[in-house]
N, CA, C and O of each residue as an XYZ file, in Angstrom:
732
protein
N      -3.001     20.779    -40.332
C      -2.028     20.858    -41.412
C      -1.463     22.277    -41.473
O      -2.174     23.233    -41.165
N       0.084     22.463    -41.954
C       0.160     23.893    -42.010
C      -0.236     24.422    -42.897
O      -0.949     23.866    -43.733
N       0.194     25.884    -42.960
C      -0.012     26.699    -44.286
C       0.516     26.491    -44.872
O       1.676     26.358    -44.483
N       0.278     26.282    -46.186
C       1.086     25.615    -47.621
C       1.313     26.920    -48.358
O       2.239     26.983    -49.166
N       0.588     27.890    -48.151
C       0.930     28.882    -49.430
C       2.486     29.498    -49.957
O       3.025     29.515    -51.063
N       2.893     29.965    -48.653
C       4.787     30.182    -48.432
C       5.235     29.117    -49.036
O       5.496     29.158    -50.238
N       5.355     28.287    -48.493
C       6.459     27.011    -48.700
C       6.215     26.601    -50.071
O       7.186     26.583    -50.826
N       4.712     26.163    -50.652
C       4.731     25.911    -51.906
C       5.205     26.736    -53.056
O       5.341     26.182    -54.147
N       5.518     28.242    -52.894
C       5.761     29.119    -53.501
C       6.958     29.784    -53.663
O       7.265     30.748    -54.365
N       7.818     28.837    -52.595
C       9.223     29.644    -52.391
C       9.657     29.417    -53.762
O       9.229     28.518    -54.486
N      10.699     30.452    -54.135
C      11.561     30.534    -55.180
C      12.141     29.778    -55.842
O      12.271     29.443    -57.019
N      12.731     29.389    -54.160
C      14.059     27.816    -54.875
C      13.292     26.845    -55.109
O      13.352     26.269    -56.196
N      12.281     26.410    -53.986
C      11.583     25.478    -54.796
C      10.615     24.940    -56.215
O      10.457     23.843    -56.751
N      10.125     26.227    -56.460
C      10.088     26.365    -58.027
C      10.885     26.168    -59.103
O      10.770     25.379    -60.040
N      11.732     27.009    -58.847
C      13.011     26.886    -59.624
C      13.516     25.311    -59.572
O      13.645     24.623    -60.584
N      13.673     25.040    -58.772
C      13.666     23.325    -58.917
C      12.841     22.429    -59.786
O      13.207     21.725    -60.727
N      11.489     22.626    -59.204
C      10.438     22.241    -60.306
C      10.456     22.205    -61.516
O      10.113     21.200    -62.139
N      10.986     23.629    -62.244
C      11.696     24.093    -63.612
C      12.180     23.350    -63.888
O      11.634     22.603    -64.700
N      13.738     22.987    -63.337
C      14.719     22.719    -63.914
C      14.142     21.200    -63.988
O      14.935     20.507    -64.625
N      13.142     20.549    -63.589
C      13.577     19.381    -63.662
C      12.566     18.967    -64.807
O      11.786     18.024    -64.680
N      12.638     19.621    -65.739
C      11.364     20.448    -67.035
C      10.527     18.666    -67.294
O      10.597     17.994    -68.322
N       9.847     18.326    -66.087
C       9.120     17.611    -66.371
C       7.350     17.677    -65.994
O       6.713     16.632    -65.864
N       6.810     18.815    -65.872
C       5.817     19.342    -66.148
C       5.342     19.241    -67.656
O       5.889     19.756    -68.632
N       4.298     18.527    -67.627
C       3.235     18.560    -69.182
C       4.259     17.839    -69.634
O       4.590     18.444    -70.653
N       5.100     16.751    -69.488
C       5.370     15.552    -70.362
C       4.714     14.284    -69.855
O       4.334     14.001    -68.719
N       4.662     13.297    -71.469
C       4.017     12.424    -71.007
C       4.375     11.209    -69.968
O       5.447     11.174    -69.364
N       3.328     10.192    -69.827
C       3.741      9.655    -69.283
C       5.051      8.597    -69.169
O       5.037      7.893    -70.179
N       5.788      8.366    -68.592
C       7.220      7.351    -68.254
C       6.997      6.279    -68.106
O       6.219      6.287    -67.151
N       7.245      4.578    -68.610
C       6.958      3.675    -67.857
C       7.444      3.653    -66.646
O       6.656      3.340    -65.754
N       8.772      3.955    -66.301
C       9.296      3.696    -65.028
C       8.744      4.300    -63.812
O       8.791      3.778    -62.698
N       8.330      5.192    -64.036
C       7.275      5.819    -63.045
C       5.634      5.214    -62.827
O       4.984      4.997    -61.804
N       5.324      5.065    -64.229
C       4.454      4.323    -64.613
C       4.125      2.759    -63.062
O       3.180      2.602    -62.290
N       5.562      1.871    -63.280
C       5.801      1.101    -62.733
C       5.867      1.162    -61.291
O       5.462      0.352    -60.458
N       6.410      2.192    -61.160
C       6.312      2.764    -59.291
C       5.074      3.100    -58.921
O       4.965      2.773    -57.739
N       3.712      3.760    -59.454
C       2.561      3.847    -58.928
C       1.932      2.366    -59.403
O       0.760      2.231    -59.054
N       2.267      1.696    -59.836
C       1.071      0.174    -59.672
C       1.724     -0.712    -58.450
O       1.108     -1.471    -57.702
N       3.346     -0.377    -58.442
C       3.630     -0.995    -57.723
C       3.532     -0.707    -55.584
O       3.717     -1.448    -54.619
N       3.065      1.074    -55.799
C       2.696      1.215    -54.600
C       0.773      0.864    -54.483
O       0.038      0.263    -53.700
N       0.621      1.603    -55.689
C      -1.467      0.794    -55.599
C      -0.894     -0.724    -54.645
O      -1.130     -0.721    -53.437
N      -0.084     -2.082    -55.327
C      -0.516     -2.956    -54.880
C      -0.113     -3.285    -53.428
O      -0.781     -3.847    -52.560
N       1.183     -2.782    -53.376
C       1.904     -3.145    -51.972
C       1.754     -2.214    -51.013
O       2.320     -2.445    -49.945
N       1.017     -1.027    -51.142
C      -0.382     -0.554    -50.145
C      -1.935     -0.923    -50.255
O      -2.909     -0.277    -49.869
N      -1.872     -2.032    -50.833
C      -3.555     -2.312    -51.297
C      -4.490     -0.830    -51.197
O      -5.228     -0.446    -50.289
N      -4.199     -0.294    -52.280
C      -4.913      0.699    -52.370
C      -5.560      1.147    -53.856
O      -4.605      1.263    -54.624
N      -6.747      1.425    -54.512
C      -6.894      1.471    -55.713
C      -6.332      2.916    -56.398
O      -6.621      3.162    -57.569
N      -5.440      3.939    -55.532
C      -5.036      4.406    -56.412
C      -3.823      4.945    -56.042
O      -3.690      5.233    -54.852
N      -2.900      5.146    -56.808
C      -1.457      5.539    -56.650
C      -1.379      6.943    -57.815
O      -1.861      6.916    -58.947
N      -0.686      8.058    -57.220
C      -0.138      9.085    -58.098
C       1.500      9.430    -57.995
O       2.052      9.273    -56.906
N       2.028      9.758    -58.792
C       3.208     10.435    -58.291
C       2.824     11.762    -59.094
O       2.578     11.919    -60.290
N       2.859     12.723    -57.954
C       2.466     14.115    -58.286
C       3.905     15.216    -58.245
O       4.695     15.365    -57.312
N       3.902     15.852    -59.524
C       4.593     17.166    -58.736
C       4.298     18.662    -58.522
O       4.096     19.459    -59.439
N       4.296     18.915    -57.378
C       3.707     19.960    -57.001
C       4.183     21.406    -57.598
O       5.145     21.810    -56.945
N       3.894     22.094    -58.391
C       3.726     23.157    -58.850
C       3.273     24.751    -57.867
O       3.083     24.695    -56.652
N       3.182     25.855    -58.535
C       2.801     27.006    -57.700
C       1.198     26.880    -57.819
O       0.826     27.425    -56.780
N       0.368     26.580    -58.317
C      -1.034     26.632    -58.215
C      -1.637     25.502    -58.414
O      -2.843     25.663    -58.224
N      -1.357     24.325    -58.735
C      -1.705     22.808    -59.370
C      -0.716     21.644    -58.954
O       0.487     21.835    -59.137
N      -1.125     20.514    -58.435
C      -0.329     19.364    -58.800
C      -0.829     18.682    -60.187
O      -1.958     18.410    -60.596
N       0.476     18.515    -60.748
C       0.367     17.701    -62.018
C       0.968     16.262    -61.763
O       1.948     16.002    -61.065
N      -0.129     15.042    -62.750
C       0.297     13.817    -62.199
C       1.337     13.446    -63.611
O       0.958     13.457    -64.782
N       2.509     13.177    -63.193
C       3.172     12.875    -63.567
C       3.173     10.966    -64.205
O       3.622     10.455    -65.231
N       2.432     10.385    -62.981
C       2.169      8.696    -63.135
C       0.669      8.890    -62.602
O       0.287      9.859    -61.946
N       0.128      8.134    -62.876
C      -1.556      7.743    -61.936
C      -1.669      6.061    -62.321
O      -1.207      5.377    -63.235
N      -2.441      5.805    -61.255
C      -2.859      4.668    -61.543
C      -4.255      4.366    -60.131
O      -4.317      4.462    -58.905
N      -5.078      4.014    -61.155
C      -6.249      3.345    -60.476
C      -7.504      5.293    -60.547
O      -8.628      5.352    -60.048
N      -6.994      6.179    -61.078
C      -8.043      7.026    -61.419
C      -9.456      6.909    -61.794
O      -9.484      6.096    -62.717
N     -10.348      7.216    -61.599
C     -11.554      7.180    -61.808
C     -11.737      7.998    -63.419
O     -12.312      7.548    -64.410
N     -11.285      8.855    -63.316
C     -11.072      9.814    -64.918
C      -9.163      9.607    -65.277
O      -8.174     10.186    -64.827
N      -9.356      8.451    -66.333
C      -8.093      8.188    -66.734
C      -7.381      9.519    -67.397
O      -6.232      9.953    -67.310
N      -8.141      9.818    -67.851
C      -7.540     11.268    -68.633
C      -7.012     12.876    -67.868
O      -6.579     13.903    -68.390
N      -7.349     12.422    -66.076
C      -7.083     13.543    -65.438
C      -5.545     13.490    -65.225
O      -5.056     12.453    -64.778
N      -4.488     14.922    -65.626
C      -3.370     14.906    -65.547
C      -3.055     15.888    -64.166
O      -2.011     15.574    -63.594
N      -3.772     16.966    -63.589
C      -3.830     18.100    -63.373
C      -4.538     17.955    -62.039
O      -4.866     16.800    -61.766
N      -4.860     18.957    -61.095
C      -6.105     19.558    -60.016
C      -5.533     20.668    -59.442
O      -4.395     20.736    -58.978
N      -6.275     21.441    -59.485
C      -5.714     22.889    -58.349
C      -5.106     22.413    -57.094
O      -5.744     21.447    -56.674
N      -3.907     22.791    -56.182
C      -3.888     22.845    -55.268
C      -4.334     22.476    -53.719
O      -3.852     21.914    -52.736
N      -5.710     23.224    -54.165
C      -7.230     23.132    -53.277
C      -7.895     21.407    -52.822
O      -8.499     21.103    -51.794
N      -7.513     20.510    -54.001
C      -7.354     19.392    -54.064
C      -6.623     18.395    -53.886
O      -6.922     17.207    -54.006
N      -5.248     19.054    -53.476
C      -4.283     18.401    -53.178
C      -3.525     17.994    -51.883
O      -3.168     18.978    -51.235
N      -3.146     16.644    -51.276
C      -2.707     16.364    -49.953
C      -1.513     16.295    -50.007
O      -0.793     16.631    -49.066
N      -1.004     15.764    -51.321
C       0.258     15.324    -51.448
C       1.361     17.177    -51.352
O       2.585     17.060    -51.293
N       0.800     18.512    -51.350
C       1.233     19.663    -51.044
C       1.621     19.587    -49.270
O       2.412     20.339    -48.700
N       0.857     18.514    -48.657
C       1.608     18.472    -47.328
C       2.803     17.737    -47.087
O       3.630     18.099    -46.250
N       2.928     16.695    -47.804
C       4.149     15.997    -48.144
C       5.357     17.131    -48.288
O       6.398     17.127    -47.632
N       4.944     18.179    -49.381
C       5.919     18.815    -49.670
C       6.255     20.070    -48.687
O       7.429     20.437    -48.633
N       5.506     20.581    -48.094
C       5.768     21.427    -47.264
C       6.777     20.891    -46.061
O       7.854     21.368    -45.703
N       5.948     19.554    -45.480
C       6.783     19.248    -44.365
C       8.035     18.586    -44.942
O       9.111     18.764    -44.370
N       7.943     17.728    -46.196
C       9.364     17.073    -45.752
C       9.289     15.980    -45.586
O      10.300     15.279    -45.575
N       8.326     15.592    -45.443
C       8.213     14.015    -44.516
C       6.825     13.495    -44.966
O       5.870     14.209    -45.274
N       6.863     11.877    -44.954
C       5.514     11.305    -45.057
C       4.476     11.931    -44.289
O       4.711     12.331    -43.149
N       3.292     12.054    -44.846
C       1.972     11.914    -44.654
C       1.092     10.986    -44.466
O       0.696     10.524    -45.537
N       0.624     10.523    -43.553
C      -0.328      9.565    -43.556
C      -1.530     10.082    -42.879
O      -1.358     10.620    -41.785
N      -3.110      9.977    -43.519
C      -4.088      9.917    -43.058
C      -5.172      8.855    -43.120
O      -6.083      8.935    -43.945
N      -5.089      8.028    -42.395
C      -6.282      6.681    -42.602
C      -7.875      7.018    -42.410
O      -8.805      6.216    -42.336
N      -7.895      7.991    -42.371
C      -9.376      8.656    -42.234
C      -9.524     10.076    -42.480
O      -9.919     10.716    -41.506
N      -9.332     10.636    -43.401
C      -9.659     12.336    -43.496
C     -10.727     12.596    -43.690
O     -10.797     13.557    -44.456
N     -11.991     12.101    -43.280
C     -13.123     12.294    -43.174
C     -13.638     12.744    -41.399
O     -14.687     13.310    -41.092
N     -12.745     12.370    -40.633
C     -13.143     12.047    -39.545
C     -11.474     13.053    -38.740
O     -11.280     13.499    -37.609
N     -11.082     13.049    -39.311
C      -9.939     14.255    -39.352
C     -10.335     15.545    -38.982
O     -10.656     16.031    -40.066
N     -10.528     16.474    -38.059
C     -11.199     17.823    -37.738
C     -10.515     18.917    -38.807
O     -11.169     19.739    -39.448
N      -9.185     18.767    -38.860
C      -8.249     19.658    -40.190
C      -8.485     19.303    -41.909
O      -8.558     19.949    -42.955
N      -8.531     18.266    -41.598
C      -9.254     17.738    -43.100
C     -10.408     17.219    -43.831
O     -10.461     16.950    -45.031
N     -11.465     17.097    -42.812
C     -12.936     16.555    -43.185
C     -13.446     17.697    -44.240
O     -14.278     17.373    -45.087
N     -12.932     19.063    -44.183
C     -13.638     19.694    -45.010
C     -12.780     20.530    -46.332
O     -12.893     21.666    -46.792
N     -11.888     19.361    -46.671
C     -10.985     19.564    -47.793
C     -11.323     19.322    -49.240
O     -11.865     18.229    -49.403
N     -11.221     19.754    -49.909
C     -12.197     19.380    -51.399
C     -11.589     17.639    -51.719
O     -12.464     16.864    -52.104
N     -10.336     17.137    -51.582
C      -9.960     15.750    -52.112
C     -11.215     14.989    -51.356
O     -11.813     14.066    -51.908
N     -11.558     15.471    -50.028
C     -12.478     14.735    -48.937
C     -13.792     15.084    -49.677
O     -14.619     14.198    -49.892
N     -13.975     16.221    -50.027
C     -15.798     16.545    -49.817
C     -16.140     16.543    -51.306
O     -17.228     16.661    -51.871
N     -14.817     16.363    -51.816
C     -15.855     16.311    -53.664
C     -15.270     15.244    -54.369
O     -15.823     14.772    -55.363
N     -14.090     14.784    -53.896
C     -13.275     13.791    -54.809
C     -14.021     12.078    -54.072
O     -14.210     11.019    -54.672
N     -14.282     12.423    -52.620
C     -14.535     10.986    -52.139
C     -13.385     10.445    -51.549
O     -13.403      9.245    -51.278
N     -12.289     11.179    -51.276
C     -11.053     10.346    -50.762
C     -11.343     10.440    -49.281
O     -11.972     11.420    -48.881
N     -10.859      9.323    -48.258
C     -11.021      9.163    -47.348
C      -9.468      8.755    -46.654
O      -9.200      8.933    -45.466
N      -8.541      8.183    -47.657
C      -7.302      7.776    -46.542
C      -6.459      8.353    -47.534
O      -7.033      8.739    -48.552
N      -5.216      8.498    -47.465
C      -4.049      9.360    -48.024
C      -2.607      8.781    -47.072
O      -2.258      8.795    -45.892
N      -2.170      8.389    -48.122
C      -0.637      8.172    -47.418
C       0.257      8.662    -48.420
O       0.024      8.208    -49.540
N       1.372      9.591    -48.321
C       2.410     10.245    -49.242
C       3.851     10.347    -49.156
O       4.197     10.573    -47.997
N       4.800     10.261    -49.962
C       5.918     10.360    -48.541
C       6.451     11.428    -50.405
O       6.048     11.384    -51.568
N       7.450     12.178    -49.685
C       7.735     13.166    -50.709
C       9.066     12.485    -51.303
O       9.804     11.574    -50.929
N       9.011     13.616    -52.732
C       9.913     13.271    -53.903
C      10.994     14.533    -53.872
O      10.555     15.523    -53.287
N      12.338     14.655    -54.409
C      12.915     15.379    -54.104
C      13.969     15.670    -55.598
O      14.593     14.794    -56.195
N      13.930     16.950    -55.899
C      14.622     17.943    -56.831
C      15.918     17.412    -56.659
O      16.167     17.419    -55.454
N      17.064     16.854    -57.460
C      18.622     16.522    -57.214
C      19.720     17.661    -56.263
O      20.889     17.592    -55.884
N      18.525     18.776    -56.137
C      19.206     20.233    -55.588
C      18.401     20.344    -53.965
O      18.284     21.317    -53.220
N      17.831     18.614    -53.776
C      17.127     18.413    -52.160
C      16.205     19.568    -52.100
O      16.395     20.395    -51.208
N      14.815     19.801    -53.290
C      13.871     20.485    -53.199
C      12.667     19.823    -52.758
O      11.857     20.309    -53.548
N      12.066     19.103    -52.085
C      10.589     18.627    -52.238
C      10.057     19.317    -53.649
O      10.303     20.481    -53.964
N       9.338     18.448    -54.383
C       9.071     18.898    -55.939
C       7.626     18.162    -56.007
O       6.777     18.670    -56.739
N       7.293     16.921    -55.235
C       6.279     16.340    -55.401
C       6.415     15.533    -54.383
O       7.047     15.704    -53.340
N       5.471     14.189    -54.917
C       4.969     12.998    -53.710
C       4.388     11.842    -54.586
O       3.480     11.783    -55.415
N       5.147     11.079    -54.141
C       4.178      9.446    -54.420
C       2.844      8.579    -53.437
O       2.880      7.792    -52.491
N       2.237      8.926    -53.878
C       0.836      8.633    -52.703
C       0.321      7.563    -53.412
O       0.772      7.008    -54.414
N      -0.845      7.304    -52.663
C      -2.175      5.940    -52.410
C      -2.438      6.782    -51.716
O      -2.015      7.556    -50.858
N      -3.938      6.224    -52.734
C      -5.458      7.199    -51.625
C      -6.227      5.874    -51.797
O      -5.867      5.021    -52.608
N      -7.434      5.724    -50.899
C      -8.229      5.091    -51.074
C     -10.011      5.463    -50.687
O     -10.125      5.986    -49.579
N     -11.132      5.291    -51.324
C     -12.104      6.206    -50.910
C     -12.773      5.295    -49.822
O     -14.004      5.327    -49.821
N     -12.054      4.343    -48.730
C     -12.672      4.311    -47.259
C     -11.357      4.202    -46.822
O     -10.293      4.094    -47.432
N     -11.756      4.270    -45.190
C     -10.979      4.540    -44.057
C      -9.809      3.508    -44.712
O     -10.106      2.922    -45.753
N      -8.737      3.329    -44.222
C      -7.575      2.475    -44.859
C      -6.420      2.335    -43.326
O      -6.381      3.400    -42.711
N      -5.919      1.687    -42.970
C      -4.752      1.623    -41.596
C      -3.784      0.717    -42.910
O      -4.223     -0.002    -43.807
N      -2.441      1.068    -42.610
C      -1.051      0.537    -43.243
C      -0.238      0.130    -41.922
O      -0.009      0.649    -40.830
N       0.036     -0.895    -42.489
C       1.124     -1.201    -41.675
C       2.675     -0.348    -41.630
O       2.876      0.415    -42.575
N       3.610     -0.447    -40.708
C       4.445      0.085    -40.660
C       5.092     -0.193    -42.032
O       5.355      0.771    -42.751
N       5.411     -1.657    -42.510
C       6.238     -2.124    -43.504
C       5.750     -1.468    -44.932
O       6.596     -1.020    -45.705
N       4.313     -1.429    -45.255
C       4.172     -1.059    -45.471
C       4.580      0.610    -46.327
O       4.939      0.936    -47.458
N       4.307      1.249    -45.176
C       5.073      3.004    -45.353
C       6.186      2.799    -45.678
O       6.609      3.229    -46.751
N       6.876      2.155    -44.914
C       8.401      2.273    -45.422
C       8.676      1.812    -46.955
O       9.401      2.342    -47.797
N       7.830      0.606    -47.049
C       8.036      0.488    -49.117
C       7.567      1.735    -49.690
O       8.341      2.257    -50.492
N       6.298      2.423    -49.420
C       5.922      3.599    -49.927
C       6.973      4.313    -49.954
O       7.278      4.839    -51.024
N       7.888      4.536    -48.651
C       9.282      5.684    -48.900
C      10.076      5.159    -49.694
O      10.560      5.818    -50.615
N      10.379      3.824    -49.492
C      11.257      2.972    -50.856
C      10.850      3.441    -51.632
O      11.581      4.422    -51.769
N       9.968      3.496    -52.507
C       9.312      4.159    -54.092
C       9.936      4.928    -54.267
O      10.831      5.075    -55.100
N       9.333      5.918    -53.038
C       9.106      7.945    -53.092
C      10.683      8.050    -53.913
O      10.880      8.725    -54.923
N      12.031      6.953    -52.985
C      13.250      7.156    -52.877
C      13.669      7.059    -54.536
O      14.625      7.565    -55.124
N      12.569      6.210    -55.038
C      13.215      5.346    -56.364
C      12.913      6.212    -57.161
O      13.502      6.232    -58.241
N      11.972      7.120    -56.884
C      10.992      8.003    -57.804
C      12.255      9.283    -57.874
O      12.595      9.760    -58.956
N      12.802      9.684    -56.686
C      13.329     10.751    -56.657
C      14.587     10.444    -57.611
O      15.111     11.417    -58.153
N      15.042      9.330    -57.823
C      16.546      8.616    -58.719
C      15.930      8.624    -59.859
O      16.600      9.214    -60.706
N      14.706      8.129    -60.344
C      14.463      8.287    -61.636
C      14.716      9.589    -61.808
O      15.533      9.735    -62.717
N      14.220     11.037    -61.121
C      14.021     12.174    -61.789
C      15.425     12.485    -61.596
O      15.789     13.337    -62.406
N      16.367     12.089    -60.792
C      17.503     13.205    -60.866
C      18.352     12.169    -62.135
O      19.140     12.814    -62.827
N      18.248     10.776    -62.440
C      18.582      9.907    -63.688
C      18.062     11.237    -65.043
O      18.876     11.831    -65.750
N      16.979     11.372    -65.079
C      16.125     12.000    -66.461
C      16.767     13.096    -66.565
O      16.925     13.466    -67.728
N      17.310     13.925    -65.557
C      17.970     15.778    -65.454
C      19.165     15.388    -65.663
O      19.714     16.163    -66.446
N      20.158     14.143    -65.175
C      21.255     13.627    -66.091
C      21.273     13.646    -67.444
O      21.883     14.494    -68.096
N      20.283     12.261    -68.158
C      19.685     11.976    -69.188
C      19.803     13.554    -69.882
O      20.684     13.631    -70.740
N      19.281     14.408    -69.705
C      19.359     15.715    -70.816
C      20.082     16.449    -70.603
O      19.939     17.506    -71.217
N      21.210     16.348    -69.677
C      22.343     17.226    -69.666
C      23.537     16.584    -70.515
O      24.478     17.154    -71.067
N      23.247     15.356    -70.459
C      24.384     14.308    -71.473
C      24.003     14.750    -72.813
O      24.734     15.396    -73.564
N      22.766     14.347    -73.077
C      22.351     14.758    -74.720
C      22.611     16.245    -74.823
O      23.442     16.453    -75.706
N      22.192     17.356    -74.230
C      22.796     18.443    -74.254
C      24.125     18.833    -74.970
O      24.446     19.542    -75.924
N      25.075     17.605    -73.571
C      26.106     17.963    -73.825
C      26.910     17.770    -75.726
O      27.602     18.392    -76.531
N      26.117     16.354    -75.545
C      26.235     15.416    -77.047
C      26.067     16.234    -78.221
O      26.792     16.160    -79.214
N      24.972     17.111    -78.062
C      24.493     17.752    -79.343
C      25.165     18.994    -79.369
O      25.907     19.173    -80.335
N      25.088     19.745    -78.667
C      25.515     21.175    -78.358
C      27.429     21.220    -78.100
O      28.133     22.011    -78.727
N      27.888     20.404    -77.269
C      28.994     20.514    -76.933
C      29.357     21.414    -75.754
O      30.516     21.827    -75.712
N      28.321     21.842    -74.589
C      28.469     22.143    -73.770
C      27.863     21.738    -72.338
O      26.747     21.241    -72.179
N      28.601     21.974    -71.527
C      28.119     21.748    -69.621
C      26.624     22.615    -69.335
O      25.888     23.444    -69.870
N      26.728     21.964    -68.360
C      25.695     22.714    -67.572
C      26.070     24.165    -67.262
O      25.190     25.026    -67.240
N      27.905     24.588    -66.918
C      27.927     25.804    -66.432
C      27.552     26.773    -67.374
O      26.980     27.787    -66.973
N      27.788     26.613    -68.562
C      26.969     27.550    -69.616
C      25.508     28.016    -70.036
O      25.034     28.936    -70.703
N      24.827     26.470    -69.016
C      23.249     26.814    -69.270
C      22.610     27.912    -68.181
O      21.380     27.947    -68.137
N      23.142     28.554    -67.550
C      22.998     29.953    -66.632
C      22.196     30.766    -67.358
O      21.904     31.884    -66.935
């Protein structure tokens, strides 16, 4: 896997993260709806849509958690940060048996064993997060499969750039001004 520290930290991509001020809000059904609907059509018991932050992914949706109440994990814990670095789905059907990842904390303390992610994207084409299924044994997906997972990721990324609409309208509604003024 590469180094995540650069890439997770660049500027613009933060700044993206920001703007899309959905950090520490609650949960959405519609998102809600996109992680049960990848849990089932990856048979997998758990689905997140995460967004990746400078030190933490925060779960934005979860479903199938072991601690319903976990919103949060450092970094250190996180796979779906490879999603965002590269750009592109992730798939691991065994990160136990993985030489780069057998000794990753999601692997050696959480119990996860397979990981599939495909990334979510800022309306300004930032990687910001990832919609994953993990499962805690080995797991193989079919091709059709992944590709519904990217269907989601795709649907996930329209909800968020819909919601950064959504409060630039009310913005506009209440206040009486554009975005070019919010500089």
């Amino acid at each position: 896997m590469p180094d995540v520290a650069h890439a997770i930290r660049d500027k613009h991509r933060l700044g993206a993260v920001r703007r899309l001020v959905v950090l520490d809000t609650p949960p959405t059904p519609a998102f809600d709806r996109l992680t049960r609907m990848a849990a089932t059509l990856l048979e997998c018991p758990v689905s997140l849509l995460t967004i990746v932050d400078a030190e933490r992914q925060w779960f934005k949706s979860t479903h199938g958690l072991p601690d319903a109440e976990l919103r949060e994990t450092p970094l250190a814990y996180s796979m779906c940060q490879y999603a965002v670095v590269t750009g592109s789905p992730v798939v691991v059907p065994d990160a136990a048996s993985d030489p780069e990842l057998r000794g990753h904390l999601a692997v050696t303390e959480l119990g996860m064993r397979a990981y599939a992610g495909s990334p979510i994207w800022s309306p300004d084409r930032h990687p910001v997060g990832a919609l994953c299924v993990s499962d805690f044994v080995p797991h193989r997906w079919t091709d059709q499969q992944l590709e519904l997972l990217d269907d989601l990721a795709q649907i996930a990324t329209r909800e968020l750039a819909l919601n950064v609409h959504e409060r630039m309208d009310a913005r506009r509604r209440v206040f009486g001004v554009g975005p070019a003024a919010w500089s």
